[in-house]
Backbone as a ProteinNet text record, in pm:
[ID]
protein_1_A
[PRIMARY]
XXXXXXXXXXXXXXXXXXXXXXXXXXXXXXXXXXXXXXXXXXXXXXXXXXXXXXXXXXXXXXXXXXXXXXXXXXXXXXXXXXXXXXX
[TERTIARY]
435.8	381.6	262.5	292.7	138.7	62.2	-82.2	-207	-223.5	-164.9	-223.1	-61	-40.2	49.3	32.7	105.4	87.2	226.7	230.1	379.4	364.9	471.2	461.5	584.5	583.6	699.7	695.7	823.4	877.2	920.3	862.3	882.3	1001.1	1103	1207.6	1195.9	1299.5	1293.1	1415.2	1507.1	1601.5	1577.7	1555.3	1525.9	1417.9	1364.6	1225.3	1277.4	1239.9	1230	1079.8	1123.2	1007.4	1028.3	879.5	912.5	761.4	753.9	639.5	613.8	520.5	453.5	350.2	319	223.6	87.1	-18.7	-125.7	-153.1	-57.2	-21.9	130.2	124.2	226	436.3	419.3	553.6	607.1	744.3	810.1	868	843.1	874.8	957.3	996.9	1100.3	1149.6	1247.6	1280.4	1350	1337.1	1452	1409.6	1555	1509.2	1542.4	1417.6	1470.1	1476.6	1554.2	1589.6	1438.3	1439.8	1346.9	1383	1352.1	1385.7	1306	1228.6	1214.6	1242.4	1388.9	1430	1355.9	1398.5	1364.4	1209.8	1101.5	965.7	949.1	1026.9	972.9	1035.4	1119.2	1207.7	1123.3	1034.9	924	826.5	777.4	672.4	695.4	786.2	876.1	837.6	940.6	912.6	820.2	713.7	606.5	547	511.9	432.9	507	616.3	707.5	634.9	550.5	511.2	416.3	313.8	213.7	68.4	30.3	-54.1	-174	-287.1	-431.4	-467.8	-388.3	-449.9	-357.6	-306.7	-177	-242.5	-201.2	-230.7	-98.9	-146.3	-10.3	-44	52.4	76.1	162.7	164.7	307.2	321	437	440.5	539.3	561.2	645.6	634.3	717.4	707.4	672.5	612.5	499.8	489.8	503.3	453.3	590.2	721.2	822.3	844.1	776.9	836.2	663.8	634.4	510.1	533.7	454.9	494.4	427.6	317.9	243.1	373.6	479.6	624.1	616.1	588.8	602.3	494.9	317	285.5	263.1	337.5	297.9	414.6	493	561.8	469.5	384.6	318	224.6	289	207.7	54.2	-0.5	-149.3	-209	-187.1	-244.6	-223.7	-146	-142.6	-262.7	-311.6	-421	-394.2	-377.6	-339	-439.9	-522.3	-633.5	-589.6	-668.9	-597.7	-729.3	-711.8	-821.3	-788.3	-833.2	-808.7	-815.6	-733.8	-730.8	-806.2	-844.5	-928.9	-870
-474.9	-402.1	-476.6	-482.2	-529.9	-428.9	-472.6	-370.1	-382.9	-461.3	-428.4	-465.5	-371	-432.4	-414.8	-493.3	-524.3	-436	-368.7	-304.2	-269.4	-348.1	-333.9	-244.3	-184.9	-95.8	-126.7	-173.2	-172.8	-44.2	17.5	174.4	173.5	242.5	274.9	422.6	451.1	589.1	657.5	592.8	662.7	612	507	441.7	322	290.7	238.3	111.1	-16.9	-140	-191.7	-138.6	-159.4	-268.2	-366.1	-454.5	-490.6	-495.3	-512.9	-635	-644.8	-738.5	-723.5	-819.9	-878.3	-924.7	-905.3	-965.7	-1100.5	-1177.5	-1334.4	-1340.7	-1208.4	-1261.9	-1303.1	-1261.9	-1247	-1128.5	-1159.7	-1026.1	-959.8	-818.2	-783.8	-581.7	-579.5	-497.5	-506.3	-465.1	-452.9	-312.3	-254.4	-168.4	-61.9	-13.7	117.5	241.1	293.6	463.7	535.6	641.6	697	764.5	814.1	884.4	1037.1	1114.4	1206.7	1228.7	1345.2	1394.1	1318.7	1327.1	1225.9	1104	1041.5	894.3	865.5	998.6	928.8	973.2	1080.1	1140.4	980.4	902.9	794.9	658.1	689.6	515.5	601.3	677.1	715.7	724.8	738.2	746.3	613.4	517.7	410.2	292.9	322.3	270.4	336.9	461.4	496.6	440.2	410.9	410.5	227.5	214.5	32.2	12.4	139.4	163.1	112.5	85.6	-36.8	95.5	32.5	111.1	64.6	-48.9	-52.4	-107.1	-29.4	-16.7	-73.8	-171	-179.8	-169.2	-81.8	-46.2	-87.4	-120.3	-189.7	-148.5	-109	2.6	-80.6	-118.7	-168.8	-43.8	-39.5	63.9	-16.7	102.1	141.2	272.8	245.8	315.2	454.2	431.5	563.8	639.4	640.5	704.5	771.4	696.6	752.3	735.2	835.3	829.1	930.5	845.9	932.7	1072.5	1070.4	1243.4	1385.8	1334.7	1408.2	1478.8	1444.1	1527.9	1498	1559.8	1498.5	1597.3	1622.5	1738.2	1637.2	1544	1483.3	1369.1	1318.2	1199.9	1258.2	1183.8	1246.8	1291.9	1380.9	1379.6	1294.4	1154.1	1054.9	936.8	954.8	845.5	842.3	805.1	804.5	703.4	787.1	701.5	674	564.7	501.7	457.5	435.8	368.2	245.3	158	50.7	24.7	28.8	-47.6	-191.5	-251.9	-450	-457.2	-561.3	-610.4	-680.8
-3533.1	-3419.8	-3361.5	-3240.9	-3165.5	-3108.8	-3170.6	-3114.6	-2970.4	-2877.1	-2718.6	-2670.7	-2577.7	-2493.3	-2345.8	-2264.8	-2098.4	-2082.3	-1945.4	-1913.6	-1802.5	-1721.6	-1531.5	-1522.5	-1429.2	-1378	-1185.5	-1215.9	-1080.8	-1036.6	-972.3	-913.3	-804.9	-831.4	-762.8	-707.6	-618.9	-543.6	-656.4	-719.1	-810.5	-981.4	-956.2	-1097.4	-1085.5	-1199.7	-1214.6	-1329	-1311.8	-1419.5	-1476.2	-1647.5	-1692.7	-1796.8	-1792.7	-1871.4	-1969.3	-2091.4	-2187.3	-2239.8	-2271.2	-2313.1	-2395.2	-2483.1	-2564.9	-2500.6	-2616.6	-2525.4	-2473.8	-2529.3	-2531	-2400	-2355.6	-2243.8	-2288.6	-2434.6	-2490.2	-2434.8	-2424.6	-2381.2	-2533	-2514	-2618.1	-2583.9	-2458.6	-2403.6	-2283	-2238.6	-2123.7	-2129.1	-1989.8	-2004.7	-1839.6	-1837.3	-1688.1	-1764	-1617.1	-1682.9	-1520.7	-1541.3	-1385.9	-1384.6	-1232.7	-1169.7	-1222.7	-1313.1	-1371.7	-1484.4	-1539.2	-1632.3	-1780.9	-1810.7	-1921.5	-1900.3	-1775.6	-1794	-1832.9	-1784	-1818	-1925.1	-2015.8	-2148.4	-2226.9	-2143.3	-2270.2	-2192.6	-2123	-2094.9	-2172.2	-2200.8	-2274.7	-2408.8	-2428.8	-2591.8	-2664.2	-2549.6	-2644.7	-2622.8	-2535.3	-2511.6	-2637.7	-2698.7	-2800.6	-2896.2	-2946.3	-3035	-3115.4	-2983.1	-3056.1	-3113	-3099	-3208.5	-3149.9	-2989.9	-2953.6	-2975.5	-2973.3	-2947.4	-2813.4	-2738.8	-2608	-2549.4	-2441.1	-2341.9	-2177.1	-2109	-1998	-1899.1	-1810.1	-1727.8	-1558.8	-1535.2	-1346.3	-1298.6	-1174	-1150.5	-1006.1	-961.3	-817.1	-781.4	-627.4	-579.7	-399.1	-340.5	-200	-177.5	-62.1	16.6	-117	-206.5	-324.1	-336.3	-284.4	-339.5	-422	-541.7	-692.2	-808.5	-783.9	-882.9	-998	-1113.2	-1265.5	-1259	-1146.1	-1146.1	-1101.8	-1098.2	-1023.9	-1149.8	-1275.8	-1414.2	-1522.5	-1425.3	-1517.3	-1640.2	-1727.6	-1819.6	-1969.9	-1910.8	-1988.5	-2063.5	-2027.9	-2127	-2247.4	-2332.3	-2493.9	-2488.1	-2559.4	-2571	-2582.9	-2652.6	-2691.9	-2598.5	-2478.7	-2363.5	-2230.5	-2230.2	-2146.8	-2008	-1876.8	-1768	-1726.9	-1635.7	-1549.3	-1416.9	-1333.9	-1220.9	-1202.5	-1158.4	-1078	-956.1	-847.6	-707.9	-682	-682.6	-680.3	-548.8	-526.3	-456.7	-367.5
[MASK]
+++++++++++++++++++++++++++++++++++++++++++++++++++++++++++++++++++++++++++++++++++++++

């Protein structure tokens, strides 16, 4: 298990591509999940499932279509979302 991981999500309007990483930039998942309920209880699943103490997340999309706040009552107690504004 790695203690930090990186994980971008390509935001779709039906389904979303998510892909993880290591703090060294190894890939170490890939996978989609639909725009649905299931799909974010199963990116949150097995994002916790890797054990990190420090998760960095990047979400690309269009014009905001598909945002994870659609359910936010599905991410574990112990997931903590942030946002930063890029520059």
């Amino acid at each position: 298990m790695t203690n930090e991981l990186r994980v971008a999500v390509n935001v779709g309007s039906r389904f979303h591509q998510v892909v993880v990483g290591d703090a060294s930039g190894r890939l170490v998942d890939e996978f989609r999940v639909d725009h649905r309920r299931t799909g974010f209880e199963l990116f949150f699943e097995r994002i916790a499932r890797r054990g990190a103490s420090d998760v960095r997340l990047a979400m690309e999309g269009y014009n905001g279509l598909a945002c994870p706040r659609s359910f936010p009552d599905v991410a574990p107690p112990r997931v903590a979302v942030g946002s930063r504004a890029r520059d």
